[in-house]
N, C-alpha and C positions, 0 to 999 in steps of 0.2 A: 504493500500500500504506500505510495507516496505521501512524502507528509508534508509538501509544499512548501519547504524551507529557501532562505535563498543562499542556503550554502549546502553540502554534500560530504560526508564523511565513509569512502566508498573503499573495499578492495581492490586492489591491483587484479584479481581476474577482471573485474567487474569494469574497472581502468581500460584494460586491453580492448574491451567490447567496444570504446569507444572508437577505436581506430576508424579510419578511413575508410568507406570498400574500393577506394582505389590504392592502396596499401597501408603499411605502414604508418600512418600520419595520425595526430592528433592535431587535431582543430580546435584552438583555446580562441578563440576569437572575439568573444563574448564574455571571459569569464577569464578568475585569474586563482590562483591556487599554489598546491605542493604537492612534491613526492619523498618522501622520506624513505630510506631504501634501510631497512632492519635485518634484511640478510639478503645473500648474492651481489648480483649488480644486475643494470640495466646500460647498455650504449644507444647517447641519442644525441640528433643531432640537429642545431641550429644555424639558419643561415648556412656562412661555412664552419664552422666549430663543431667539432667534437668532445661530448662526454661521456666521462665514464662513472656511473654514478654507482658509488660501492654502501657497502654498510656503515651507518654511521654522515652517510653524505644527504643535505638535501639538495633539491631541484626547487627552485620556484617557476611556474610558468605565469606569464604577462598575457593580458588581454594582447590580440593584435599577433599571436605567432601563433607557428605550424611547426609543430617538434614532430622529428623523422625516430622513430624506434630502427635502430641499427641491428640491435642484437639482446638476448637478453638471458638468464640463467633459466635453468631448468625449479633451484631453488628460490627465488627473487621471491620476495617478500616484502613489504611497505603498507606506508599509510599515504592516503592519497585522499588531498581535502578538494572540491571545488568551492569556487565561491562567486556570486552572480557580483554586479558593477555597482547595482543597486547597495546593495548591503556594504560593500567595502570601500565605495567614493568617500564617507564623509571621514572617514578615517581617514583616508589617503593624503585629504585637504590638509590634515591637522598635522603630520606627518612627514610628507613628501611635498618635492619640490619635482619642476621638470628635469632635473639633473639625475635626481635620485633614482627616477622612471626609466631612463636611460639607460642608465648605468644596469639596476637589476634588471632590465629586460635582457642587455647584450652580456650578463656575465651574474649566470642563474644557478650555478652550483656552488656551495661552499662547503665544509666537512665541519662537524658541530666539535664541540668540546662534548665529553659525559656531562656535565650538570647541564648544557642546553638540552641534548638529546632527552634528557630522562625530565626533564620540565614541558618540552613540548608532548612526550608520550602520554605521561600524567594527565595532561589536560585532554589531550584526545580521549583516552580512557575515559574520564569523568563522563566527556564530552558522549561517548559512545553510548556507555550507559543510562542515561537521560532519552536517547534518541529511541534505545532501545522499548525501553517503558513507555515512550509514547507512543509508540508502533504498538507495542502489547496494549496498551487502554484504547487506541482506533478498531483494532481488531476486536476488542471483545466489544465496542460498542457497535462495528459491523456486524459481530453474529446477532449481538442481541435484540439486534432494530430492526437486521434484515433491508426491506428494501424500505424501510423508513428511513437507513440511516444520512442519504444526502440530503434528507431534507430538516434533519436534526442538527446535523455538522456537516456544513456547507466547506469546500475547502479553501474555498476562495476566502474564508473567514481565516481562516489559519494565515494563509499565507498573508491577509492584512493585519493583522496583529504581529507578525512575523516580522515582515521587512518594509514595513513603515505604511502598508494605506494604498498598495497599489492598485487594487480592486474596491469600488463602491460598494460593499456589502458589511451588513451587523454584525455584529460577534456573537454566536453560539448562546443563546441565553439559558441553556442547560448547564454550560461550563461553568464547573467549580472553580472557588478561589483558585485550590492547588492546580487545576489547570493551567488556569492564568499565571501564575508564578512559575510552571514547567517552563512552559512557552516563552517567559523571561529569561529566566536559568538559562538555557539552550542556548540563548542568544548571547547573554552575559561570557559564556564557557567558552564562543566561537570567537566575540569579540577578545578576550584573554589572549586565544591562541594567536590569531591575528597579531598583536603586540607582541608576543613572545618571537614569533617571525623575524617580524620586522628587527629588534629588540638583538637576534642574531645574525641576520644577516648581517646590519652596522656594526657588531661587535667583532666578528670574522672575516670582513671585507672591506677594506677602505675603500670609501667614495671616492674615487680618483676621476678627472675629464678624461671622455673617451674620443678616439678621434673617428667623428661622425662623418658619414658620406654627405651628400646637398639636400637628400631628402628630408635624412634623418636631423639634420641639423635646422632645416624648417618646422620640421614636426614640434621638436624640442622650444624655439623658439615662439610657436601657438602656444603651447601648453606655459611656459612664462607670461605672456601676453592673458593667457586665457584665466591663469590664478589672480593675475594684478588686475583685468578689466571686468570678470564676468558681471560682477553688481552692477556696471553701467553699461555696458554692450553688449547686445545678444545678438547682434545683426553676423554673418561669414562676412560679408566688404567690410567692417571693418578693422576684421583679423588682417585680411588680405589685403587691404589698402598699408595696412602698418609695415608689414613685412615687402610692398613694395611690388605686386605681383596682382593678377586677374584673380579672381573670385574662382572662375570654373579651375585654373590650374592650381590654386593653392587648396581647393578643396580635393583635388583628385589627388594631390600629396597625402594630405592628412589619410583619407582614404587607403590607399595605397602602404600608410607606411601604421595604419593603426585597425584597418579593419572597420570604424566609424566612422560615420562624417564629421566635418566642423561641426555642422550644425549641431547632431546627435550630443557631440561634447561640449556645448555651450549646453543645450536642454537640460543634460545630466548633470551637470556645475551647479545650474539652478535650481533646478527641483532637489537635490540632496540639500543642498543649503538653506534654500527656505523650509524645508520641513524641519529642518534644526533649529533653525527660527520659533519656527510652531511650536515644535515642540517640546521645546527649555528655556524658552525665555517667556518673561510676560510682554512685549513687544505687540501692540496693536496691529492685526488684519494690513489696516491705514498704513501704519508705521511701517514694516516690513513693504511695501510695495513702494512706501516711496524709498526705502533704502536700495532695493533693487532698480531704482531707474524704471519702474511702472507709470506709466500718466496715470492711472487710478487703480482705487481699489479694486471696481470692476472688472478690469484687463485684467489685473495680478486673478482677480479672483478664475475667469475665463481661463487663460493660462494656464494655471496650476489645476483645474480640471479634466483639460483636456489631456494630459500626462500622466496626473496621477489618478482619476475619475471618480475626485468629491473635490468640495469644496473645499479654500484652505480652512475654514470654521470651522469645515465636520472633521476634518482630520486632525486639528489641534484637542477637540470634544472627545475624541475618541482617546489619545496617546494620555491626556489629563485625566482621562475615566481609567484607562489602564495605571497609572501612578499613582494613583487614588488606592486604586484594589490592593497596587503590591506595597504601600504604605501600609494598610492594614491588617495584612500577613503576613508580611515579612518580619 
């Protein structure tokens, strides 16, 4: 049973499934993640680079790449997280620079110390066990409901309580407190691991400048442009007017060297941020819209609709009613 998370805590058989059927290939396009290699190895390969990712080693993959499976053990064994753009942007904001993006995307293996390896397992574990019990309480509410049960537990509700609102629909009003507290945990556990990540990679790899081709080094330069403008420009001409260049050619860059469009990555800037807006600050509907460069509340509200498919009011009502619940249970 899918449980509509926007992240994925999967086996490496289950990894492999996702390959390409025109071979070997993973297609991370959309989504960014890790492979943790616990026993054997795996050979894979990027661009022109080859690794060899042994025990003890992680792989991070970046939105925006095609990793080639070369070869791999008969005993390979890992952990192997995905995670959607949605759920990991607003992180990434607080975190990352376009330098930073850079650099891990072109240089995605590093070999852990023991106390990072057995910190990030740890939480996986926690992480696994939570995932597991909510699978076991979906399924016994499948048996038990039968074919009442999508109309009890809608999943489009999970996955809105989940990764911020992306579906217009209520929350479960049969769901227990402890529900609602799982469904935090979960997320609490993923966002953990996320820092632990990050947390080693900078502690095991120094950010050094890489030396970027013409593409790469426009791409990198949007994504600067795009952290220092997004609250006042959401327009592509004006990314593409900056850097000096036509609109159709600097969007077929981005394209080309990210798998999104400009546009796509100004939308996702925005919408992750004004939902953090909503919801953790007291900052008026008003107020947020004029800090984003909206002529009115009404556009901002339009806007943030058509993206995330409620209002920004219903979606601030809904994350305040969830904070509400785990103030009183936790």
């Amino acid at each position: 049973m899918s449980q509509n998370l926007p992240f994925q805590l999967i086996s490496v058989e289950s990894a492999m499934s996702l390959l390409d059927t025109r071979g070997r290939v993973l297609n991370m396009m959309n989504e960014c993640g890790f492979f943790l290699c616990q026993r054997g190895f795996i050979n894979v390969s990027l661009d022109d680079k080859t690794y060899q990712i042994q025990e003890g080693y992680i792989y991070y993959y970046m939105p925006t790449t095609y990793v080639s499976i070369l070869k791999s053990s008969p005993d390979l064994e890992g952990i192997v997280v995905k995670c959607n753009l949605e759920f990991v942007m607003p992180l990434l904001q607080l975190l990352f620079d376009s330098g930073n993006y850079i650099t891990m995307r072109d240089n995605p293996c590093i070999k852990l110390t023991d106390k990072q390896r057995s910190a990030i397992e740890t939480i996986t574990t926690l992480l696994r066990e939570q995932l597991d019990e909510h699978n076991q309480e979906l399924e016994k509410a499948s048996r038990d409901l039968g074919d009442e049960f999508p109309a009890v537990l809608d999943a489009k509700a999970i996955r809105a309580e989940l990764s911020g609102g992306a579906e217009e629909t209520k929350a479960d009003p049969e769901a227990s407190p402890a529900d609602v507290v799982r469904k935090q945990l979960i997320r609490c556990l993923a966002q953990s691991l996320f820092y632990e990540l990050i947390y080693a990679y900078n502690s095991n790899e120094a950010v050094t400048p890489q030396l970027l081709n013409s593409h790469d080094s426009i791409f990198q330069k949007f994504l600067t442009l795009l952290f220092r403008y997004y609250k006042q420009e959401r327009e592509v001409t004006f990314y593409a007017n900056q850097l000096s260049l036509s609109s159709r050619y600097f969007s077929s860059i981005v394209k080309e060297r990210s798998g999104s469009s400009a546009l796509q990555w100004i939308i996702q800037m925005v919408i992750s941020s004004t939902k953090e807006e909503l919801a953790n600050t007291d900052k008026s509907v008003k107020e947020i819209a004029r800090e984003f460069n909206f002529p009115s509340q009404s556009f901002f509200g339009k806007y943030f609709k058509q993206y995330v498919g409620m209002s920004p009011r219903k979606y601030r009502n809904e994350q305040w009613a969830l904070r509400k619940v785990l103030r009183k249970y936790v």
